[in-house]
Each structure stands twice: as structure tokens, then as C-alpha cells.
N, C-alpha and C positions, 0 to 999 in steps of 0.2 A: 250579688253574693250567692254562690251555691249553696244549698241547704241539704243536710246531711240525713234530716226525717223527713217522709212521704207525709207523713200529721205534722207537722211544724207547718202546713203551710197555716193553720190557724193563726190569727194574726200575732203576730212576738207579742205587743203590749198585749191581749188579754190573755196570753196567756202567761206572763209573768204578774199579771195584778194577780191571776186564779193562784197562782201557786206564792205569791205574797199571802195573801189573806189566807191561806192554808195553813201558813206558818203561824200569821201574828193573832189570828180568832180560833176559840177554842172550840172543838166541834161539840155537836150534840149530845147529850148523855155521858159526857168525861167523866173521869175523875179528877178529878185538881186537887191539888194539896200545895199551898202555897202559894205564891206569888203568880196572880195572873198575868197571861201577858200581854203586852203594854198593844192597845189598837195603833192604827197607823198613823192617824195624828197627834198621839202622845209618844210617838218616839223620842229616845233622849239621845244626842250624839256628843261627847263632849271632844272637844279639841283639845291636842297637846300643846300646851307654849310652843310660839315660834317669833323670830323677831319681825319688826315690820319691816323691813328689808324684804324678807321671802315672801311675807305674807302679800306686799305689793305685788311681788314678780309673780306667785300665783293666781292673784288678780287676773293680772295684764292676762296671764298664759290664756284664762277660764275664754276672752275672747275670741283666741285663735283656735278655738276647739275647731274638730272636722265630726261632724256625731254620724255614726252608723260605721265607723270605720275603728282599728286598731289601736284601742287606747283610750278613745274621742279624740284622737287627735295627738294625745301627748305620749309623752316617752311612760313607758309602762311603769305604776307605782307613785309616780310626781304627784300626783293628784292627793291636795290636804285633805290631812281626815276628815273635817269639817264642813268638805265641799258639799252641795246636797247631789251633787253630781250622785254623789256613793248610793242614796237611797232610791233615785230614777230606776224604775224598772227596766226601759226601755234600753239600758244599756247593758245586762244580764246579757252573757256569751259574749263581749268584746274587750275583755280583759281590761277591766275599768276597776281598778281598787287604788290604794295608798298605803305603801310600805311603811306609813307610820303604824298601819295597821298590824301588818305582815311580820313587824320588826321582833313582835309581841311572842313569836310562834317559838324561839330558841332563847327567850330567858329565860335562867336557870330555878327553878325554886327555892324556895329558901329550906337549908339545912340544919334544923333546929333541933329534928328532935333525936330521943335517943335510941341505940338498939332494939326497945321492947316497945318502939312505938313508931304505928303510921306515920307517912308525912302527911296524911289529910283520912280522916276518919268519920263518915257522915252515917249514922246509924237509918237516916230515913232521907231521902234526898226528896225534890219537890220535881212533882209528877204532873204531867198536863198530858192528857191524852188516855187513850185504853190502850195498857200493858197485853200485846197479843198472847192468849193462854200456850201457845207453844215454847214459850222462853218465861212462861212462870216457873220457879223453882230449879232454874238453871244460872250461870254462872257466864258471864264474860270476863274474859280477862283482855289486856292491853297492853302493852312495849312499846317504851319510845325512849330516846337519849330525855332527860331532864336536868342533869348537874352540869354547868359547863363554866365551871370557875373552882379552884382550891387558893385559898390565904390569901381571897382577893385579886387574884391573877389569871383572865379570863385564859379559857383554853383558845386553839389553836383553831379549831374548826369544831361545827355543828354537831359533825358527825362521831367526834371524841368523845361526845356527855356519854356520862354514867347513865345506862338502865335503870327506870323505873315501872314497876308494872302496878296496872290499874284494876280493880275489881270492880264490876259492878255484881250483886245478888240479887235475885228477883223475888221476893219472899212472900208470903200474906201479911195481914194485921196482925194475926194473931198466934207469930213467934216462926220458929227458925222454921217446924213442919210448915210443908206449902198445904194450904184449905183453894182448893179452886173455886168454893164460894166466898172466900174472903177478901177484902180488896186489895191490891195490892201494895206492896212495900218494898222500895229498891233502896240496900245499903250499898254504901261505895266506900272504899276504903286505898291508898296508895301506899309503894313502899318501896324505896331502893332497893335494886338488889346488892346485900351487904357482902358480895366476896371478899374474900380476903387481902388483894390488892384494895378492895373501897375501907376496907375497915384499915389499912393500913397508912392512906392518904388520910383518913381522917384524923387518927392519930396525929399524925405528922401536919395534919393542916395545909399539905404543900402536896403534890404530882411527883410521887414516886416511884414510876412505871411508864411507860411509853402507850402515847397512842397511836393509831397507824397517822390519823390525817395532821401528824405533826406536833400535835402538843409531845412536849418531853420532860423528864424531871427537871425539877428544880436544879439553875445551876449551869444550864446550859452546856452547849456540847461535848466541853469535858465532862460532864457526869452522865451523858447519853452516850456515849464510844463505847463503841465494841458490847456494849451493852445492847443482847438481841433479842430479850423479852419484849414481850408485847403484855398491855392489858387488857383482859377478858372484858369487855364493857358488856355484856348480856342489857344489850341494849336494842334488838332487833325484831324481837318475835315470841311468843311464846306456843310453845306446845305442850295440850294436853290432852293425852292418851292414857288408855288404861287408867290405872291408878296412880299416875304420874304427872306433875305437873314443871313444866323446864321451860328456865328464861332462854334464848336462843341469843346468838353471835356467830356468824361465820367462820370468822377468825379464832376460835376457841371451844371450847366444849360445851357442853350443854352443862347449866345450871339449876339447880333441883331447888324448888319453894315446894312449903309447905302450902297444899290449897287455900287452906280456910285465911290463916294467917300473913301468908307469903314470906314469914319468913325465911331467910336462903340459907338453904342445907349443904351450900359445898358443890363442887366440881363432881360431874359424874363419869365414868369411864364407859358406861354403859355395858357393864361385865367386863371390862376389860377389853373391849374394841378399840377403844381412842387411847393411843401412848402418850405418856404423860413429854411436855416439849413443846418449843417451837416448831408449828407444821412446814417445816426446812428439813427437807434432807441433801447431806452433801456427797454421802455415797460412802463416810466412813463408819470404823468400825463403830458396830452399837455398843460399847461402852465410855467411845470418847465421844459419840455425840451425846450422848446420856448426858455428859462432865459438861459438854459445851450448850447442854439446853437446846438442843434442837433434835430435830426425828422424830416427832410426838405428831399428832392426827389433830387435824379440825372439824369442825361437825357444822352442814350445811344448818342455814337461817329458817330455809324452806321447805321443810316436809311437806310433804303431800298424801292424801289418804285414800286409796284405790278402792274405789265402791264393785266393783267385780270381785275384789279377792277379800274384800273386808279387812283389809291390811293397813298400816303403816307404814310408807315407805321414804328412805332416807337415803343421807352417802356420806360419809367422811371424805376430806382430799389431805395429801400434804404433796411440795411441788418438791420435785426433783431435781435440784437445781444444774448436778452435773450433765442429765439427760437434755436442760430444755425443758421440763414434762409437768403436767401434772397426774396423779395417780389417782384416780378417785374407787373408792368402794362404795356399793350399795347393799342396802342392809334390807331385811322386808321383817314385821313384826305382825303378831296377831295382838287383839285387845290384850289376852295376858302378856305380854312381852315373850312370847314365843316365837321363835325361828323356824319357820317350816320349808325353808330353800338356805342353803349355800351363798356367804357373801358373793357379787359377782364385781370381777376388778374392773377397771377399764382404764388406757392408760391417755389425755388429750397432749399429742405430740408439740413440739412448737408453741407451749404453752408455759406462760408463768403468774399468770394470773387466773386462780378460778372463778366459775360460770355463780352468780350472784343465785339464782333460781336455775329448775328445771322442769322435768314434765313427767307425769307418768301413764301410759297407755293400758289395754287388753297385752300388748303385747313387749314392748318396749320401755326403756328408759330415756328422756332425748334430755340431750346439754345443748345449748347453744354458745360458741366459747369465742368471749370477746377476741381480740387482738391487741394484747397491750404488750410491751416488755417493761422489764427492772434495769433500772439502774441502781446496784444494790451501795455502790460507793459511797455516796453522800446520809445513806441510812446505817452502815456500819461504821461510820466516823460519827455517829452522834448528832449532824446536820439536819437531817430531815427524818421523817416519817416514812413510814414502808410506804401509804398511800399516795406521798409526793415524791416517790421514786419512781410511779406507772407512767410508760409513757404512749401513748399512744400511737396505732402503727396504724394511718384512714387506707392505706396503702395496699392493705392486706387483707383477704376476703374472713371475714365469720366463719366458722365452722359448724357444724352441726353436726351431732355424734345421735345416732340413733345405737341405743346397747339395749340388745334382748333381754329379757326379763326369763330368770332360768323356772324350768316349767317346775311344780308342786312336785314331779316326779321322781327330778334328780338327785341324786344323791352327792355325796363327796364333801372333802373340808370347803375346798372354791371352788368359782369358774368363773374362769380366766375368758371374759369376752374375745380378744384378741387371736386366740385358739381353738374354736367352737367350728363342728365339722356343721357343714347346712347338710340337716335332714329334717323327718318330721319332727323331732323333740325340740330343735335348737337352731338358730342360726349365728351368721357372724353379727359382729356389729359392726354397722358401716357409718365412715366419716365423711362428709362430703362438704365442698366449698360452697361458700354462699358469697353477698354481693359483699361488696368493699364498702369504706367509709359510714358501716355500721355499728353499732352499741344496744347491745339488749339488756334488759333489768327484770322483770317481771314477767314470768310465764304466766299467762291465765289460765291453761291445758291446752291440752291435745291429745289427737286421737290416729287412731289407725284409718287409712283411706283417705281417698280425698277429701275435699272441704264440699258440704253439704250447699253451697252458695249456687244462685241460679247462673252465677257469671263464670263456673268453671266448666269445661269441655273437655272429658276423660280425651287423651289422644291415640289416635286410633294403635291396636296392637299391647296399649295396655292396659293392666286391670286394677282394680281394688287394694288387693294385694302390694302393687307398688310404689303405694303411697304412704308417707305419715305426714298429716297436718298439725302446725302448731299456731296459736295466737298468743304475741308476746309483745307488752309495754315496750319500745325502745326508742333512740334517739332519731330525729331525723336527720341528724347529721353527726360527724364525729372527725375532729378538727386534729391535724396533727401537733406534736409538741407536747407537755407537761398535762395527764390525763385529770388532775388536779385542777388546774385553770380554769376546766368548766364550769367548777364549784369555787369559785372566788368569790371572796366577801365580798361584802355590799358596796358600792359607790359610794359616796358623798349625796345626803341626800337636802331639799331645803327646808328641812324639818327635822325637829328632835328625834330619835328614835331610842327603841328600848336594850338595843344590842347590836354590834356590827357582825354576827354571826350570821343572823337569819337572810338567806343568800338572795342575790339579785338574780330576777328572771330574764334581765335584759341581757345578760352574760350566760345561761342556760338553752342549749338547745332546747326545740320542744319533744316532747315524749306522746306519740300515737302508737294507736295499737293495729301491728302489722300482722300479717299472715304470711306462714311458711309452706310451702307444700313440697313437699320432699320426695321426689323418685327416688328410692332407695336401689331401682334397679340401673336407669342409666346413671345414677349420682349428678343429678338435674334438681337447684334449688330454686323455686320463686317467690317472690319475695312483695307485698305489694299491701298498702293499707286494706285494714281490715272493712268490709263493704260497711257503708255509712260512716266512716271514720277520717275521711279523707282532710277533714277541715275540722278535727277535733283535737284540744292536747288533752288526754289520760294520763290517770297513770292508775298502779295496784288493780291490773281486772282480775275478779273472781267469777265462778260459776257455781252454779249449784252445787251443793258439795255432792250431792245424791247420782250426779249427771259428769260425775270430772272423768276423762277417758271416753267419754262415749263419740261415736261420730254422727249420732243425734243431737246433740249438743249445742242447742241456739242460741244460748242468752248471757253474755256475760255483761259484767256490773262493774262500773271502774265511775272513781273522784274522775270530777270533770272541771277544766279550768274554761274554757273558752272553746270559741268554734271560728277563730282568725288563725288557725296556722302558725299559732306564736305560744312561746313557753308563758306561762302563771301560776300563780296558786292554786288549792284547787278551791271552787264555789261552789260546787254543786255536787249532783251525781247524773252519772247517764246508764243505760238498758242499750244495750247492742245485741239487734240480731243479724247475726251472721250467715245467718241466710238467706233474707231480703234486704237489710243493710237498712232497714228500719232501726229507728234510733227513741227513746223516751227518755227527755229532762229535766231537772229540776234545779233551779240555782238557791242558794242560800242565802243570797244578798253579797252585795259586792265588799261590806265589814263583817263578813262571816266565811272561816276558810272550814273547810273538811274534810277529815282523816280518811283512811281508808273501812272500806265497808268490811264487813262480816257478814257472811251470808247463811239463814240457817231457816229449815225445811219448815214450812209450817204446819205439818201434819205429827212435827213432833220425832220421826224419822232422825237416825243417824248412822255413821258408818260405822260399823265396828263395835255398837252397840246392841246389848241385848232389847231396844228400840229398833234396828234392824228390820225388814220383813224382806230384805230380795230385790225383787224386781220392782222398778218404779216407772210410771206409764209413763209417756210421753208427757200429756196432759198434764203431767204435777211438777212439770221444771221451773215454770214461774210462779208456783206457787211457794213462797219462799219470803222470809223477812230478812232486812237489811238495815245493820246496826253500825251507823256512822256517829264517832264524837263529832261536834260541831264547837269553834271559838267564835263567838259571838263578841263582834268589838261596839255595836252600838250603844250598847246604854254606859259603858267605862271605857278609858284608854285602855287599860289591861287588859280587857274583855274577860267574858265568862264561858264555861264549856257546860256543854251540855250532851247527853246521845240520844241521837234523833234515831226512830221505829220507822224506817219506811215500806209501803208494801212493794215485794222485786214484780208483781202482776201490774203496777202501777204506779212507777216510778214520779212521771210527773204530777201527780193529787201531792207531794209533797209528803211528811212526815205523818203517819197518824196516834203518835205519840213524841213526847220528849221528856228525860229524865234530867234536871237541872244542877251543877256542882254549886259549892259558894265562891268559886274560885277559877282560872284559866290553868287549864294543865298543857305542859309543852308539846306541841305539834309529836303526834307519835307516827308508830310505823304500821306495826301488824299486831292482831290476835288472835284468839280462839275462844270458842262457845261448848259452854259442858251442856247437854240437857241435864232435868232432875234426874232421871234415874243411874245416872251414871255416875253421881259425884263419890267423890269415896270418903270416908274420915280422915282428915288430918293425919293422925295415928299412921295410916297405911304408909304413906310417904317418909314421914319425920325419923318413925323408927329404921324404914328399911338402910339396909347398909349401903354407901354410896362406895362403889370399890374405882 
């Protein structure tokens, strides 16, 4: 088997014992508070009921294993929780787990409490490790679906649940002010985001608004017809800038929570940028789309934060249905929410589905835009979901839209990409074809020029200049028919499970992380895993945030499921460089899955922040922590979460901290990191006007 790190050839087992006992023993000079934990021989694993029926046939299977290969042998998941198969190190990176486990990751929470109160509230969680002093008196926040059932009647897909976002605070002993000689103190606290559609369903006890992947109100298709609201699930992401904190959703607006509390404050228009509506336009007039709820803006999931301009930058879309089109604008912000450029339009032809992520350069905007169409019939008859109307077109090449980025100098209400004379201030933005039977989800960044890797060879006659490189999560394949399909519920499996939501990877493409290199002069796209990743499934890569745009730029950081060329869960985490294609590991155990990282400077540095200094060496890109929740199913079925501190300089030593819940929170998506000096009062947000 090819191996993907130049250091992996140290032998697999010791170096998953090393980063076992990194987990389970606690280092020198901790701090603990609370439950230690448990050595290797006091593990506890309990098994779910199963009949002896299965539990024979899993028997039987354990003989026909194949070890060192896809699975051990079996179909991906089969494997009973109880097997000690799970706890074998030696089978870390071969996609060795059990969806009894896995099943855990999309049950709903339970919704008990009221308005004025968290769904989980830990005033001091239990701490094992040393809290790094860069992330004392700073703030993580979390987004992920959590509710996926009303009056008892599960929803439709995963991807429906309601928004919840998660706090961790990183405090002292001795009270809210942070003392750096004090030790430390992490509250965590959770809480629906209560829009008005949730507070409306609660009411009612029943789904009174449409989700895209299908869930629909109560009542079925006669009460979903012609009915072409969507709901806002701000279940995707959170962004927080300036003095602002917003649950994110693609498909809707941005949601404003109070910092401290999370309380949600209402839909924000963002001054009046996002029109109020379904992001549908059909090309009539603005008063009767007004009447028929549609012509209003969506607000991407994905910000990104340009460390050269010390900016915020974003984009609204809504699709244009009469065109074909979608219309995206990009917005650019300083820390106060100040506009120092001109929204710039751009419009992606042949398109009716928007780009999930994007990129931002020195110079540019890049989309990468899948190929799906609408079949909008079975969604305006009440039948299906918008989601189950994409249908996938493998036929048709990706596109990649590279849009200038308008320079600090120009003036005017817009600028219209589409329009832009090439000179020295400005250029066009160019669209160019990329390969077929592709699907992209996650941009890590990109940068201006070509990719920094020893395996690229400028060709001859061109220059620097002609290039923009991107690295982006995406599928290795992309099947035609119902774009939906991929994400099909689970199989039948020969064990209890906790939900048929939480999806099967045997029916999942895999997800690696590719590289783009873009000629923007002959419109020439290549396309090619990213160096060391040839035999990896990723997903969610991040970079430095101090380092995003640059085309120095070595290190990005992505959940890591396995190193067999096959879709899973994620276990671990991996360090890719991208310019030797050196790789560093670390798996979590095969009954332990892992969110995506957050990556945050460890000198304390941020963008946008009066922490700020400029310029940052080369030397300080790995220098950087990395804050993964972790669901831990060994010692309960349920499992328990916890956020593991790992260092981005040294991925595989494992965790040198973890903060413990009393509880398993649902597999989430994406977040963001305040430092201390940035947080603002509650007050700042709650009072401002949301227009």
C-alpha cells in the first residue's frame, strides 16, 4: 500500500500505541479537574442489544476478516460495537469502525427547555490537560443541525435539523476577568437558534415550513403546494466579526445571537443588502414578486477573512431562474463593519445551483460551480424538497470563476465584474472549464500564482501572473441522476441503531483534497489530488488563518477518515503540506468520530483585530492550535463529547489538552474563535438594530 507521509514509514503500530497513550494518560504537570482518564486496560465498551441471530452472523463474519486491507475485510460499518476489533490500533487508517457507533452522530437532542434557557449549561467543564495561554479568555463558538424530529415525527434528512450553537469560554478561577496566573476554567453552554419559524414549530409541536432535503409540513403535499418558503435552519456556521456575532445558512440570512447568551436576535438584512424573500427570481415585477415571496438574497455559509486587507469578505446569491443564472455579490467589511470598496456583481451562467464555499486571494474572488440542474416541478407541487429536485449533470465540466477583487481605490455605487476594462486598476473576471464528473464542497484557500509544490513546472512562456491556485475538499466522483441519492439513508444494518438518519458511507462518494491550477491566460484548468493526499478521505481543510491568500501557504489541516480511497467517518486529524506532500496523523480511535478543526494562531495574533501586527514570517504558519470536538463512544452507547487542544506544529503527539461535556452533542459543522481582546458586551449586539 502507498503511504502518503515520508515519516509514516515509522512503524503503523508504534506509532498508533504513541498517539493511543497520548490520548488515554495524562501528561506531566496537568491540570485535571475531574474525572481522570480511564488507562488502557480499564476501558469500558458497552454493547447495544442485538439478537443472537446477528450476533452469530457477526461471529461467523470476525473469521473471514482480510486485516491490513478496507474495512478488515468487511463491508464498512458492519463491524459490532463490542468487537475489540474497534480498540486494535493497528487497524487506525482502514476505515474500521461500527455504525452502531456512527448512528449516535444525528440523534436529535432532547427539547425540554424553555426560551430563557440553554439546552445544556456547564458552568465548569472537566479539564485534563494545559489550556494553551493563546485561547485563555477567548470564546469558541459551534454550529451544527441538532433537532431532527417535531411531535414525534422524525424529519426527512440530517441535513433539515434545526441549528444549535455551542459555546465554549475559556475563563480563570477566579471569575469572568481572565487572571493568566489563574488556572483555568472552561464554561460551555448550548442553545437553539430560536427563529421565528423554530419558535413557530414549537408552538405548534408539528414542521410548519419546508426544509430543502425534504422534510415538509405537517399534512403532506397538499399543505406543501405552491407553498415556496423555505426555513431558515442557521444551522451551518457561525460568524463572528467585529462586534457581531451570526448563526450562518446558505439558503437564508444571516442570524444575530447575543454573544454572551446566544440568544437569537432575529434575521439581519445586513443594512439592507439581503431583500427580504425567497432567493428565486423569476424576472417579474418587484411588487408581485414581493406578494409571491420570492426576489430576496441569501447570504453565503462561508466567509472568509483576508489577512492582507484585514477585511471580512462575503457574497449574497439569488438564482435567476428565467436566465439559467446565478447572480452572486460580494461584499468586503473592515472590523467596524465598514465598506471601503463597492459591492462587485458577478453573474455564474448555466447555473442553478450555488457554489457551497469559495476563496479569497491578494487579488481575486474564486467560485468553483458545481453542475447540477432543478427540476423545480415535484418542489412546487408540495412533493419534494428543493434539495431533492438537484439533479446532477457528471457530464458537464465545473467551472471556476476567478472575479477581481475591486482595488481600495475605486469609487462608484458597483462593479460589475462582467464589464471591467483590463488595465492597471482592474481586470475582467474570467470563467473557465474545468474536468467533468466533479463535485466540490470546501475550499481550504487559495492563492495568486502557481502552487508552491516541487511537482509543478511553470511552462515555458508563462509567468506568475497567469496563474491562481486553489485547494478544495471534493468528491472523487459524481454519479448522474438524483443529486440527493448520495446522501441516502442508512441501510439496514445487523444491529440496533440510534437513528436511520445518520448516513451510510458505503453509498457516499469519498471526499480528498484536490488542487486547482488555473491559467487564467489560456483558460487551461488542472485538476489533481493535492501532494500527499492521493490515498486520503478529508474533509473541512483549514489554514492558518494569519496565512489564508498567501502563495507561501504550506499547511492545511482537515478531519481525516482513512488512508484506503474509501468514504468514512472522520477519526482523526491530518497536517498537509503542500509543498512536499508530507503528511502528520493522528487518529482518535476507531469509537471516536471528529468535527472539524478551528485553527487559531498561537501567538495570540488575529485578523481584523486590534491583536493585529502585519506581517507574519513564514516561520509562525505552524505555529497554531487546533480545536476539534471529539464523540467519544467508548465508555457509553451514546458516547460523550469532548474538545480536544491539539498542536497544528505537531499534529500527530495527539491532543495536549481536552475539555469534557456531561453529554454527546450532534455531529456539527463549522465555527469560529474570538480572542480576549476582541469580545464585546452582550449590550453591543442585543441593542443594535437589526434592519
Amino acid at each position: 500500500r502507498a503511504d502518503c507521509g515520508a515519516h509514516e514509514e515509522v512503524t503503523r503500530e508504534d506509532r498508533m500505541l504513541s498517539s493511543q497513550s497520548a490520548v488515554a494518560m495524562p501528561l506531566g504537570g496537568v491540570h485535571l479537574v475531574g474525572r481522570a482518564p480511564l488507562a488502557r486496560g480499564a476501558r469500558v465498551c458497552r454493547a447495544t442489544s442485538a439478537s443472537s441471530a446477528s450476533t452469530n452472523a457477526a461471529s461467523a463474519s470476525r473469521t473471514q476478516r482480510t486485516p491490513k486491507t478496507l474495512g478488515w475485510g468487511e463491508r464498512r460499518g458492519a463491524i459490532p460495537p463490542d468487537d475489540p476489533l474497534l480498540t486494535d490500533p493497528a487497524t487506525f487508517g482502514y476505515c474500521v469502525y461500527s455504525h452502531a457507533d456512527w448512528s449516535h452522530a444525528y440523534k436529535s437532542v432532547s427539547l425540554t427547555r424553555g426560551d430563557d434557557e440553554a439546552e445544556h449549561d456547564l458552568e465548569r467543564c472537566e479539564v485534563w490537560g494545559v489550556i494553551p495561554a493563546a485561547l485563555r479568555g477567548g470564546v469558541l463558538y459551534r454550529n451544527g443541525p441538532a433537532l431532527f424530529e417535531r411531535g414525534g415525527v422524525e424529519y426527512k434528512h440530517m441535513l433539515d435539523g434545526d441549528g444549535m450553537v455551542c459555546r465554549f469560554e475559556f475563563l480563570s478561577d477566579d471569575g469572568d476577568e481572565y487572571d493568566a496566573t489563574s488556572p483555568p476554567r472552561v464554561a460551555f453552554a448550548s442553545r437553539f437558534v430560536r427563529t421565528e419559524a423554530f419558535v413557530e414549530e414549537s408552538l405548534a409541536n408539528a414542521t410548519t415550513r419546508r426544509g430543502p432535503f425534504g422534510t415538509g409540513r405537517a399534512g403532506g403535499f397538499v399543505n406543501n403546494a405552491f407553498d415556496l418558503r423555505q426555513k431558515n435552519l442557521a444551522n451551518t456556521n457561525v460568524l463572528a466579526w467585529g462586534d457581531r456575532v451570526y448563526a450562518l445558512y446558505e439558503a437564508g440570512r444571516p442570524v444575530a445571537l447575543d454573544p454572551a447568551s446566544l440568544r437569537c436576535l432575529g434575521e439581519d438584512t445586513l443594512e439592507g443588502k439581503l431583500e427580504d424573500g425567497m432567493f428565486v427570481s423569476a424576472g417579474l415585477p418587484l411588487p408581485l414578486e414581493r406578494a409571491l415571496g420570492v426576489g430576496g438574497s441569501a447570504f453565503t455559509a462561508h466567509p472568509h477573512v483576508d489577512p492582507h486587507t484585514e477585511r471580512l469578505v462575503a457574497w449574497s446569491w439569488r438564482s435567476l431562474v428565467a436566465e439559467r443564472a446565478v447572480e452572486t455579490t460580494f461584499y468586503e467589511w473592515t472590523a467596524d463593519w465598514r465598506e471601503p470598496s463597492a459591492p462587485t456583481t458577478h453573474k455564474l451562467d448555466a447555473c442553478e445551483a450555488a457554489p457551497h464555499d469559495f476563496a479569497v486571494t491578494e487579488s481575486s474572488y474564486v467560485l468553483i460551480q458545481n453542475r447540477l440542474k432543478v427540476d423545480p416541478a415535484p418542489y412546487v407541487l408540495g412533493m419534494k424538497g428543493a434539495g431533492e429536485c438537484l439533479v446532477s449533470q457528471p457530464e458537464l465540466p465545473v467551472v471556476v470563476h476567478v472575479v477581481p477583487r475591486p482595488s481600495p481605490r475605486l469609487g462608484g455605487e458597483t462593479n460589475d465584474a462582467a464589464n471591467r476594462e483590463p488595465n492597471d486598476a482592474t481586470r475582467k473576471a474570467v470563467s473557465v472549464a474545468g474536468p467533468n464528473a466533479s463535485f466540490e464542497i470546501h475550499v481550504a484557500f487559495a492563492h495568486d500564482g502557481p502552487p508552491i509544490s516541487d511537482d509543478f513546472v511553470l511552462p515555458e512562456g508563462s509567468t506568475d501572473a497567469d496563474y491562481v491556485t486553489a485547494y478544495t475538499a471534493g468528491w472523487d466522483e459524481l454519479t448522474s441522476g438524483s443529486f440527493l441519492g448520495e446522501w441516502k439513508r442508512s441501510e439496514p444494518w445487523p444491529f440496533p441503531t440510534a437513528t436511520t438518519l445518520s448516513p451510510d458511507f458505503n453509498a457516499i462518494p469519498r471526499t480528498l483534497l484536490w488542487r486547482y491550477v488555473v491559467n487564467v491566460k489560456t483558460s487551461e484548468v488542472f485538476r489533481t489530488p493535492a501532494p500527499g493526499c492521493e490515498d486520503l478521505c478529508i474533509d473541512h481543510p483549514h489554514v492558518n488563518p494569519l496565512f489564508e491568500g498567501q502563495s507561501g501557504c504550506r499547511y492545511v489541516y482537515a478531519s481525516l477518515s482513512n488512508e484506503q480511497r474509501a468514504s468514512g467517518p472522520p477519526l482523526g486529524y491530518v497536517r498537509v503540506d503542500v509543498k512536499t506532500g508530507e503528511t502528520q496523523k493522528w487518529y482518535a480511535g476507531n469509537k471516536t468520530f471528529c468535527e472539524e478543526l478551528v485553527v487559531v494562531p498561537k501567538d495570540g495574533k488575529w485578523v481584523g483585530t486590534q491583536s493585529s501586527s502585519g506581517f507574519v514570517s513564514p516561520e509562525e504558519e505552524q505555529e497554531c492550535w487546533l480545536l476539534g470536538m471529539l464523540a467519544d463512544h467508548e465508555e457509553t452507547p451514546e458516547g460523550r463529547t469532548c474538545l480536544a487542544i491539539l498542536d497544528g506544529a505537531d499534529v500527530s503527539a495527539g491532543p495536549v489538552a481536552k475539555i469534557f461535556l456531561k453529554h454527546r452533542v450532534p455531529h456539527g459543522l463549522h465555527g469560529a474563535f474570538v480572542p480576549r481582546r476582541e469580545r464585546s458586551p452582550s449590550k453591543q449586539t442585543s441593542t443594535r438594530e437589526l434592519r
